[in-house]
C-alpha positions as CSV (number, residue, x, y, z in Angstrom):
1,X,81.0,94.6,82.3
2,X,78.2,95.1,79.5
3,X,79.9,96.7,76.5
4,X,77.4,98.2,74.0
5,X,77.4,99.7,70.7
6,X,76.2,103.2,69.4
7,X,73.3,104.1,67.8
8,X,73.6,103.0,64.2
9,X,75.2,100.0,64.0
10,X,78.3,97.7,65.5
11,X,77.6,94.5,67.1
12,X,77.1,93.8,70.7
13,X,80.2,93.2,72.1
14,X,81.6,91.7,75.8
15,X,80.9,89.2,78.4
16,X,77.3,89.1,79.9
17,X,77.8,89.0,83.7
18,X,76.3,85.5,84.1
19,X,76.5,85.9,88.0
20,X,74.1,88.3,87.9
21,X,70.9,87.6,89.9
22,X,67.2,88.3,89.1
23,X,67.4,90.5,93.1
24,X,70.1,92.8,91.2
25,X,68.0,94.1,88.3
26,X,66.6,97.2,88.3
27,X,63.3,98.9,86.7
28,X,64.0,99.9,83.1
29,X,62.1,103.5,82.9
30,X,64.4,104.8,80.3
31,X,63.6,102.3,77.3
32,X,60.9,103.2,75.6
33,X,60.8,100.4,72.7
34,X,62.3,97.3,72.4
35,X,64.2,96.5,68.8
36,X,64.2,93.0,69.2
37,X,60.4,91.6,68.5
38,X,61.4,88.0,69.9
39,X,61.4,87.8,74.0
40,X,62.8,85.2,76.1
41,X,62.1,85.3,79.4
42,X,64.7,86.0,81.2
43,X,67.1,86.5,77.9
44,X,69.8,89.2,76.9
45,X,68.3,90.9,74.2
46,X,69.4,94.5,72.6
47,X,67.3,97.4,73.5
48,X,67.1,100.7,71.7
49,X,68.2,103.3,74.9
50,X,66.6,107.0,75.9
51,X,69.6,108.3,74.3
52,X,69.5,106.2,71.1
53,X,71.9,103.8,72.1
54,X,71.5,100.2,72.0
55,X,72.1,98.1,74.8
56,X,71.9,95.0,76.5
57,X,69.5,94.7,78.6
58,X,67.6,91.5,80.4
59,X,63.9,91.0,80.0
60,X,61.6,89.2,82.8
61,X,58.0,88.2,82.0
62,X,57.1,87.1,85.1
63,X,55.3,91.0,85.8
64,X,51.4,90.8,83.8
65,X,53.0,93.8,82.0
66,X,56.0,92.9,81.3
67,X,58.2,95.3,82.7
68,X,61.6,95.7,81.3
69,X,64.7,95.1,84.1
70,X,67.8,95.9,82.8
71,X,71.2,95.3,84.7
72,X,73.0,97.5,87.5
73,X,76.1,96.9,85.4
74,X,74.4,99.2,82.2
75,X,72.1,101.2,84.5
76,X,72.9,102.7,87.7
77,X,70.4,104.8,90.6
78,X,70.6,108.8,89.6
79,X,72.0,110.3,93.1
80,X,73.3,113.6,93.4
81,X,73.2,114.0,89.6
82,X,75.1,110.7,89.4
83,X,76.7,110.0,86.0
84,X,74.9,107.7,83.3
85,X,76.8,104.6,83.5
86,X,80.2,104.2,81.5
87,X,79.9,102.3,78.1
88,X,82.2,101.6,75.0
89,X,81.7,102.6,71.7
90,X,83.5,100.2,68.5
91,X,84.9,102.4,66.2
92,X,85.6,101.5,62.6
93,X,89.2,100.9,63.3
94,X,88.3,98.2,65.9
95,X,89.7,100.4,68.7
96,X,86.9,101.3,71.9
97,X,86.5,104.7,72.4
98,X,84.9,105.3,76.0
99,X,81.9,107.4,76.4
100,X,81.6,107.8,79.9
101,X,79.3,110.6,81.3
102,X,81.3,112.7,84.5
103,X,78.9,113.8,86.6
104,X,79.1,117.6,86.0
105,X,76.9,120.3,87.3
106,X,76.1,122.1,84.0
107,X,73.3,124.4,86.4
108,X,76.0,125.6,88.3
109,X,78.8,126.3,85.7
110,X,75.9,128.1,83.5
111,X,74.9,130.4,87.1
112,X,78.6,130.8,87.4
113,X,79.6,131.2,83.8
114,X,81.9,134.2,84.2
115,X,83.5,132.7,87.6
116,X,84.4,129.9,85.7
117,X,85.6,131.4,82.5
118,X,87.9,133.3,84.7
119,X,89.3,130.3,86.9
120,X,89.8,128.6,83.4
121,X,92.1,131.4,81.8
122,X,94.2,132.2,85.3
123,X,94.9,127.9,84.4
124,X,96.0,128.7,81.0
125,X,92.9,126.0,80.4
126,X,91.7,125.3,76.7
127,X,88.1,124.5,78.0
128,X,85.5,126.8,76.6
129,X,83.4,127.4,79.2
130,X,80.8,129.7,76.6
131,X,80.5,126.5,74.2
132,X,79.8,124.2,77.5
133,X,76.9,126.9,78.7
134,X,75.1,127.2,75.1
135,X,75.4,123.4,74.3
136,X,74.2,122.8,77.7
137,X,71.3,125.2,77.4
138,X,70.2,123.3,74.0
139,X,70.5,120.1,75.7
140,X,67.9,121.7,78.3
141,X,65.7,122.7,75.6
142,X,65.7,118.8,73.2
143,X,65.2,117.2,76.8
144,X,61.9,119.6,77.2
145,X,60.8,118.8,73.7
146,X,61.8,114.8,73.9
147,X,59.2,114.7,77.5
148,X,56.3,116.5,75.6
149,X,56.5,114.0,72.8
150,X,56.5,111.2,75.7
151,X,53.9,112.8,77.0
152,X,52.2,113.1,73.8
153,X,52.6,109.5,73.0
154,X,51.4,107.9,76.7
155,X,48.4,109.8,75.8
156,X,47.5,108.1,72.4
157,X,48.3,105.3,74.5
158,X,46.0,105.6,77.1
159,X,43.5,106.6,74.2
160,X,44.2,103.3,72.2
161,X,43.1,101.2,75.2
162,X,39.6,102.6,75.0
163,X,36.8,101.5,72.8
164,X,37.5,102.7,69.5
165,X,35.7,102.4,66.2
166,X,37.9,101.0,63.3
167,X,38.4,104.7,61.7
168,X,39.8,106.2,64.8
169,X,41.8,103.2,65.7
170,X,43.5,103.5,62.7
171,X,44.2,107.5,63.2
172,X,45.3,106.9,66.5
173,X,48.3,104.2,65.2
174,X,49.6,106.4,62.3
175,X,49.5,109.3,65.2
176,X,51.5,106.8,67.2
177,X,54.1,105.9,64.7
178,X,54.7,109.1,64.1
179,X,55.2,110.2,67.0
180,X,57.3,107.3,67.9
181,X,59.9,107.9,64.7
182,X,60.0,111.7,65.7
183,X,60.8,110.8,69.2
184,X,63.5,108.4,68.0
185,X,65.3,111.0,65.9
186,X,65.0,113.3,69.2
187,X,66.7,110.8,71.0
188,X,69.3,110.2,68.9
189,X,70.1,114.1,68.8
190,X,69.7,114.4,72.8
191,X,72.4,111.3,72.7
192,X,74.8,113.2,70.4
193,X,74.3,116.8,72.3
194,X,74.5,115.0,75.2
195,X,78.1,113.2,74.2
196,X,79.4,116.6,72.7
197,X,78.3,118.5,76.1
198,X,80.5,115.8,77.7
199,X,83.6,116.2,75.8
200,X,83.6,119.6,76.7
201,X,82.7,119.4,79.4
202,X,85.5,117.6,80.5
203,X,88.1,119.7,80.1
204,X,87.2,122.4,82.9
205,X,89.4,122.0,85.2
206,X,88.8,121.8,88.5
207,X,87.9,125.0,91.1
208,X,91.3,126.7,92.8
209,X,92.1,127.6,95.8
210,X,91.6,130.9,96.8
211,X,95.4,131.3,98.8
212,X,96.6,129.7,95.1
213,X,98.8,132.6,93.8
214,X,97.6,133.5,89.9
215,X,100.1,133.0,87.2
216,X,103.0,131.1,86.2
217,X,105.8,129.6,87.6
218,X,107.6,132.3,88.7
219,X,104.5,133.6,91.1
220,X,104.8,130.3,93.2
221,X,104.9,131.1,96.6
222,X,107.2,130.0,99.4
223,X,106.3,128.0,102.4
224,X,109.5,126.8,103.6
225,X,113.1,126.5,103.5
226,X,114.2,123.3,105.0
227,X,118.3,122.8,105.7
228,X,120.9,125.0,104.3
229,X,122.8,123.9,101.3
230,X,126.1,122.0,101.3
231,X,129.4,123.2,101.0
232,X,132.3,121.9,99.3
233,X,135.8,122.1,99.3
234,X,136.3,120.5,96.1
235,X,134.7,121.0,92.5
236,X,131.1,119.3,92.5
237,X,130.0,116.6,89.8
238,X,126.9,115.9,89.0
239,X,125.2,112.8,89.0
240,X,126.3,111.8,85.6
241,X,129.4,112.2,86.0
242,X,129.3,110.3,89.7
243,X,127.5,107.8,88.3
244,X,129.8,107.2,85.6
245,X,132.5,106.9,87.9
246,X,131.4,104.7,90.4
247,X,129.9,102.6,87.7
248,X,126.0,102.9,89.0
249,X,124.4,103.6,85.3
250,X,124.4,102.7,81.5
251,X,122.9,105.1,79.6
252,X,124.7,104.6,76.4
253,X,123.3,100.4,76.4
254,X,120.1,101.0,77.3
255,X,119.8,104.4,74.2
256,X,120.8,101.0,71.7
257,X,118.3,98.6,73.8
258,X,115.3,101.3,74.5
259,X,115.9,105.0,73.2
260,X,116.6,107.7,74.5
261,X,115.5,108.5,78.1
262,X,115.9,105.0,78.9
263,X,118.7,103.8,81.7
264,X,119.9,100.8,83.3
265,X,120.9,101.0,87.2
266,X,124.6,99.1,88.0
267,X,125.3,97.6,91.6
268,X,125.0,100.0,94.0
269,X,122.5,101.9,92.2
270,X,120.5,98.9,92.0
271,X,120.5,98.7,96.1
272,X,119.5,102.0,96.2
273,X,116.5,101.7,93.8
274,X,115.4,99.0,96.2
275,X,116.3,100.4,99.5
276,X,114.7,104.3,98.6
277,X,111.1,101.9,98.0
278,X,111.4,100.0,101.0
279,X,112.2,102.7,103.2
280,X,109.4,104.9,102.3
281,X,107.0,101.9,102.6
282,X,107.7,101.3,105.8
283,X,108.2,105.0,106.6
284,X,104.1,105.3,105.0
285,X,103.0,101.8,106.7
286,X,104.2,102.9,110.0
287,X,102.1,106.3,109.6
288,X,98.4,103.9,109.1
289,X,99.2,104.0,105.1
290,X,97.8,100.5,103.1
291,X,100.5,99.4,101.0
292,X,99.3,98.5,97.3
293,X,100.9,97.1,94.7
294,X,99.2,98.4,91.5
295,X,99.1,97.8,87.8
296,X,101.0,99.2,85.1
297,X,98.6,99.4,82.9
298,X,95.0,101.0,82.5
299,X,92.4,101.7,80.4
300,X,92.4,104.8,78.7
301,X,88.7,105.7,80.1
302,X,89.9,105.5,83.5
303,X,93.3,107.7,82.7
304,X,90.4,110.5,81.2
305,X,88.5,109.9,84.7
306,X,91.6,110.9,86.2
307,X,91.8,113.8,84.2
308,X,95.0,113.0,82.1
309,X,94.6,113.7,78.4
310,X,95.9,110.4,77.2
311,X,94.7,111.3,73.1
312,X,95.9,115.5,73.7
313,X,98.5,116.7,71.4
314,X,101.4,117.1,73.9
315,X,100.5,114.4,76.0
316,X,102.8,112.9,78.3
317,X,101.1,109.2,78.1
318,X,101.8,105.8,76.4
319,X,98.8,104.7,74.7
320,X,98.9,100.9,73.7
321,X,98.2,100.8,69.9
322,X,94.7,98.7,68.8
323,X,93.8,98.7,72.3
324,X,92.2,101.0,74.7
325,X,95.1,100.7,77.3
326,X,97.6,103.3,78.3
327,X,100.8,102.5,80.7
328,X,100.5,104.5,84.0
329,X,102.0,107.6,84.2
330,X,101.6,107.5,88.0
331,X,99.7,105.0,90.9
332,X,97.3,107.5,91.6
333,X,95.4,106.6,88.4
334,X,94.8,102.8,89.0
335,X,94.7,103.6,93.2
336,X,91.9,106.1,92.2
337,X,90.3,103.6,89.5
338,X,89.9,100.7,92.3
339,X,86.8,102.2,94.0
340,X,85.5,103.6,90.8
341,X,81.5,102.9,90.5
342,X,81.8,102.5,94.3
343,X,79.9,103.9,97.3
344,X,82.3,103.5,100.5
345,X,81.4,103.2,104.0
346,X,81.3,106.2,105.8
347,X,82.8,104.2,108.5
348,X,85.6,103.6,106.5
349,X,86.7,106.9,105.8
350,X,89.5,108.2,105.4
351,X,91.6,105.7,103.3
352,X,95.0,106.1,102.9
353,X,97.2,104.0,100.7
354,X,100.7,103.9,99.8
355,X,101.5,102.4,96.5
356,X,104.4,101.3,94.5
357,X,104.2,101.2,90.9
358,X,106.8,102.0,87.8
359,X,105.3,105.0,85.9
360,X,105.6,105.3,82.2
361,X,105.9,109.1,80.7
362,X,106.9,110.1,77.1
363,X,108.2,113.9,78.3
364,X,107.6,115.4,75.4
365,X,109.6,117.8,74.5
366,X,112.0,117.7,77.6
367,X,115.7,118.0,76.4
368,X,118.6,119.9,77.0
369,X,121.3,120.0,80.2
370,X,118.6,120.8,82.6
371,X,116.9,117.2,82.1
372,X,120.2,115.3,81.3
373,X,120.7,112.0,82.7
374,X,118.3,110.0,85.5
375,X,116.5,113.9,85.7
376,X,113.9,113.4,83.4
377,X,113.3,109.5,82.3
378,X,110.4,107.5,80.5
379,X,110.3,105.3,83.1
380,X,110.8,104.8,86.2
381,X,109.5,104.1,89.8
382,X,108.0,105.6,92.4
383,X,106.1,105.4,96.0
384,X,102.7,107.6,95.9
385,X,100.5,108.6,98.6
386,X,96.5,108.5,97.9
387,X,94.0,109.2,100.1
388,X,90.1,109.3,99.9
389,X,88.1,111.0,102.3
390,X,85.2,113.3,103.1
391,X,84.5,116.4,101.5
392,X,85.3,118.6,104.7
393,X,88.9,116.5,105.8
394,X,90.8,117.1,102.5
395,X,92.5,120.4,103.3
396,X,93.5,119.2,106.4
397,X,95.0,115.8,104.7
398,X,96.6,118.2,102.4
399,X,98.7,119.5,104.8
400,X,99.4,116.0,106.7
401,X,100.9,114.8,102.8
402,X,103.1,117.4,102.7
403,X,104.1,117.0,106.3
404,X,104.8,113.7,105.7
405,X,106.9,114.5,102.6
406,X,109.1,117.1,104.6
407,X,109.8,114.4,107.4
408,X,111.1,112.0,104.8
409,X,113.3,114.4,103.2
410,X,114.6,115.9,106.5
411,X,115.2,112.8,108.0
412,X,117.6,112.2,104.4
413,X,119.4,115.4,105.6
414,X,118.4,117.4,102.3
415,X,118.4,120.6,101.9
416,X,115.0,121.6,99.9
417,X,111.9,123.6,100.0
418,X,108.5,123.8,99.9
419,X,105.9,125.7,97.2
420,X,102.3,126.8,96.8
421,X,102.3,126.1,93.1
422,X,100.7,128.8,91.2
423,X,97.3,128.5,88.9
424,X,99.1,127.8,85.7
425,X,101.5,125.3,87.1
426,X,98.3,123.2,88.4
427,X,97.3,120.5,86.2
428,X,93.3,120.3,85.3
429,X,92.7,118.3,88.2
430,X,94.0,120.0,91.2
431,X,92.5,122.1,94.0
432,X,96.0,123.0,95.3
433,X,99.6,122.1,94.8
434,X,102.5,121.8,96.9
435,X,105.9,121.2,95.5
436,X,109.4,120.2,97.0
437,X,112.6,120.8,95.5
438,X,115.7,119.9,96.7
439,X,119.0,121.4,95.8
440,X,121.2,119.6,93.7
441,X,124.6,121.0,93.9
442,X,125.7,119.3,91.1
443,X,123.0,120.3,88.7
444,X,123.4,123.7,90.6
445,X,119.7,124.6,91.0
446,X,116.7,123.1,92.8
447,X,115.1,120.5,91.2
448,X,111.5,119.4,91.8
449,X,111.7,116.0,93.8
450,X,108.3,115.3,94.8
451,X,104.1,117.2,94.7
452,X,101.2,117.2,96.6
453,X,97.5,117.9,95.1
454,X,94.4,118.3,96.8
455,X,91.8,117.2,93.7
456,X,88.5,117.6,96.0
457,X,85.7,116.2,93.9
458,X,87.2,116.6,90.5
459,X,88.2,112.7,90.2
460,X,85.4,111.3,92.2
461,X,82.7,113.2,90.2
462,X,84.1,111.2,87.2
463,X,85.2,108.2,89.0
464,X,81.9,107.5,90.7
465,X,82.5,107.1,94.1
466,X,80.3,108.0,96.5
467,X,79.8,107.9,100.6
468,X,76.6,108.0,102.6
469,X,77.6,110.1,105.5
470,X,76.2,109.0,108.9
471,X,74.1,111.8,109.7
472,X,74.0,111.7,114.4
473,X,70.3,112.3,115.2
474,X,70.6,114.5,118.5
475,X,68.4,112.5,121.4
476,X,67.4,114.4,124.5
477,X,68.0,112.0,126.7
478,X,71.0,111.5,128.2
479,X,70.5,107.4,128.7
480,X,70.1,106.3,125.3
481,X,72.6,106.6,122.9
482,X,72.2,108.8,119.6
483,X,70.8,107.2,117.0
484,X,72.5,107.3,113.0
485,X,71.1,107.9,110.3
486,X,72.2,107.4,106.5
487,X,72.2,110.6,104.8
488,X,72.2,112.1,101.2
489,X,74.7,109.8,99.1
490,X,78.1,112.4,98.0
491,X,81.2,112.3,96.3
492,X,84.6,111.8,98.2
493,X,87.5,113.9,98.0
494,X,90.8,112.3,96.7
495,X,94.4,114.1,97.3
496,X,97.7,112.1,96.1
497,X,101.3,113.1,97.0
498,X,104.8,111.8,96.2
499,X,107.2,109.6,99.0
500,X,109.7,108.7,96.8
501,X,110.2,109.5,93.2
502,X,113.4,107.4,92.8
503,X,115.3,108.8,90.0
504,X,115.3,112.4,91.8
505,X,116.2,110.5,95.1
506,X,119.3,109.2,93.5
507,X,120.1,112.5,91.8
508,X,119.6,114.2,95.5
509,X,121.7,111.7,97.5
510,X,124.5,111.0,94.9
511,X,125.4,115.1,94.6
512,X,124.4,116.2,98.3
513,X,126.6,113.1,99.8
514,X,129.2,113.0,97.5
515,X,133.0,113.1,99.1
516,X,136.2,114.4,97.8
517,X,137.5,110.7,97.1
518,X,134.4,110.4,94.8
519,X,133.1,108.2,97.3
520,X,129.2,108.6,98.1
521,X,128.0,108.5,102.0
522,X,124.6,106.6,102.3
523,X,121.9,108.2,104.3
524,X,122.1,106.8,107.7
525,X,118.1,106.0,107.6
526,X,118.4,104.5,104.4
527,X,121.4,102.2,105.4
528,X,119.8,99.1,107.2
529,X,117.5,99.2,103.4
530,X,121.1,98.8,101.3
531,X,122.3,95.3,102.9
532,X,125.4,96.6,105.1
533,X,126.5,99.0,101.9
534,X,126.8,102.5,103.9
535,X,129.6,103.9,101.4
536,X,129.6,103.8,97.3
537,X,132.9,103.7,96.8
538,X,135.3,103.9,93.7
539,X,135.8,100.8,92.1
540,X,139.4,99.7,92.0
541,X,141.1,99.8,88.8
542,X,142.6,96.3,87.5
């Protein structure tokens, strides 16, 4: 990866990609000058960009006009408004700060200003949708004036190749030079509209749903009601206090060791943990599901991509300090981030992964009874469904996620239901939202246990990735076979969705399965995952 500095100043930083070959280069049209008056052929030199940035770029001579070719890894084909490719800017305090370009259709959010000031406030969104329309309309405007000074200057170019006496040779160069110094200042405002545009840009969230119900989280609607809730004969604990007991948790030792929010798991627990990931993995491999095994941490560019606010003031992320990392708050961000800058096969489609990973949140703010013990945690793990696909499939892999999520829990024998979240419950984004909550006798109220979100485009359009549907030419003939065609290149859909989130599991099975002697029943699916254990029971006092 080329990492380049902003206009102004910073050195070049990063690996050149030495494997690079002279058959991957592309035509520079978007460097006007060069800054660097000494040429090697074939050499790495830094290049004054359209957009006022430098860059790295690699310069053949081997054209009689010496072309400029400049790297797929800093310049990338512009299809279906594709995004300018991703650089890093060095800030003062050594940190990167990424200034990746999503690839937003300004023309439609300005034709649909009102639509999507509206869908921005039923999300209880901060994105200022008039600020995006008027910056955009200004950018519109520079770009207009930036091509007429291009023009103007290939024509004193075109002029200076003629015969020319001295006098008018002369006029014609100052006429260049300034030209060329007012088109450089352009530039360098296009490059700053253009970032500002961008940032806010990117906090629109994404289109809803029209079935979505508008407001907050009491408007969520009800799809289901799976199982009846258990009865007891004896006074409920909750997990806590079960845990506690059956010495399955130390929360007090891992406060000292970690903070608060922090938790080890004890013997049984420990099985659990392990059996809960296992089972769903299989359960998800069965079903076609890839099983992945991802990172835990990412950059910070990539989280944004995602559309996590990893520098907002509430935000529920873990950045890495003096780097521009951030610890994964879920396995949809580095699933997603693995095709990123890719264009899939549309033979391949759909993909469908299941992926283990230990997610890292800083629940800010969380406290209370409500979100005492394993219910609300700065770490834990979890089994995630992702799926990428074409445009027109997603709704209908929606509803196989959250299929699959009520045959898990059923098969558990819990007693939960199912919700069409509401537009201020959807995070920025989400097409749709499903939620599951299970009952939790001991906590004595449903508690949410896993999601599902449809994201359409919204991650793909900032991710980069791309399929070339294979467009069926229809053939008369009834002998040969149809002939395919590539068509126009377009951005997948992605959709993720929760197997197992194991913390809630264990809160769910410990108080749904719990037994007079304080004993807790294992799940019967879940028993050949726990080695022989199919009972927690009481540990006998010495």
């Amino acid at each position: 990866m080329v990492m380049a500095s902003s206009a102004g100043g910073g050195a070049l930083q990063g690996a050149i990609p030495t494997s690079t070959s002279f058959s991957q280069l592309l035509p520079c049209r978007s460097l006007p000058f060069c800054s660097s008056s000494v040429l090697s052929c074939r050499t790495w030199v830094p290049c004054r960009g359209w957009n006022g940035t430098t860059q790295l770029v690699k310069i053949s001579h081997n054209s009689p006009k010496r072309r400029l070719y400049i790297c797929r890894a800093v310049a990338s084909v512009d299809t279906q408004q594709g995004p300018t490719p991703a650089k890093e800017e060095i800030k003062g305090d050594g940190q990167s700060r990424s200034l990746w370009k999503a690839s937003i259709d300004f023309k439609w959010i300005r034709d649909n200003k009102e639509a999507v000031a509206l869908n921005a406030r039923n999300r209880k969104s901060v994105a200022n949708v008039e600020l995006v329309v008027e910056l955009y309309e200004q950018l519109c405007n520079l770009q207009t004036e930036v091509e007429s000074l291009r023009a103007e200057r290939n024509v004193v170019a075109n002029r200076m190749k003629q015969k020319l006496d001295p006098s008018e040779r002369e006029k014609l160069i100052a006429e260049g030079k300034h030209l060329k110094d007012n088109l450089v200042a352009l530039e360098e405002d296009l490059a700053q509209l253009t970032d500002k545009l961008q940032r806010e840009a990117q906090s629109i969230p994404n289109s809803t749903h029209p079935d979505v119900p508008i407001g907050g989280e009491d408007a969520a609607s009800l799809r289901k009601m799976v199982g009846t809730k258990c009865e007891f004969d004896f006074p409920v604990k909750d997990h806590v206090d079960l845990g506690q007991e059956l010495d399955l948790f130390d929360f007090d030792a891992a406060a000292e060791v970690s903070g608060t929010k922090f938790y080890y798991l004890k013997n049984e627990a420990v099985l659990l943990e392990i059996g809960l990931i296992n089972w769903a993995l299989s359960e998800l491999v069965k079903r076609g599901y890839t099983p992945l095994s991802t990172p835990d941490i990412v950059r910070s560019s990539v989280l944004e991509k995602c559309g996590f606010q990893p520098r907002a003031l509430n935000t529920q992320v873990y950045s890495i300090e003096g780097t521009d990392q951030c610890l994964a708050g879920t396995a949809e961000i580095p699933v997603g981030g693995m095709y990123m800058d890719q264009i899939i096969d549309d033979s391949l489609l759909p993909l469908k992964f299941v992926a283990f990973s230990h997610c890292f949140r800083t629940e800010a703010g969380a406290a209370g009874y409500a979100t005492r013990g394993l219910y609300r945690v700065h770490q834990f793990s979890k089994v995630e469904m992702f799926i990428i696909c074409r445009p027109e499939d997603s709704d209908s892999f929606h509803e196989e996620l959250i299929s699959i999520e009520e045959s898990l829990f059923s098969s558990l024998g819990l007693h939960f239901k199912t919700l069409d979240m509401p537009s201020e419950d959807l995070g920025a984004p989400a097409y749709r939202k499903y939620d599951v909550e299970a009952w939790m006798p001991g906590l004595g109220r449903y508690g949410e246990i896993s999601s599902s979100s449809n994201c359409t485009d919204y991650q793909s359009r900032r991710l980069n990735i791309r399929y070339r549907p294979a467009i069926e030419e229809s053939n008369p003939s009834t002998v040969v076979k149809p002939k395919k065609r590539k068509g126009q290149l377009k951005f997948v859909h992605t959709l993720n969705a929760t197997a197992c989130a194991v913390p809630r599991m264990i809160i769910s099975i410990l108080e749904n399965f719990q037994q007079e002697d304080g004993s807790i029943i294992i799940p019967e699916v879940l028993q050949p995952f726990m080695g022989g254990v199919k009972v927690i029971s009481p540990k006998s006092k010495q």
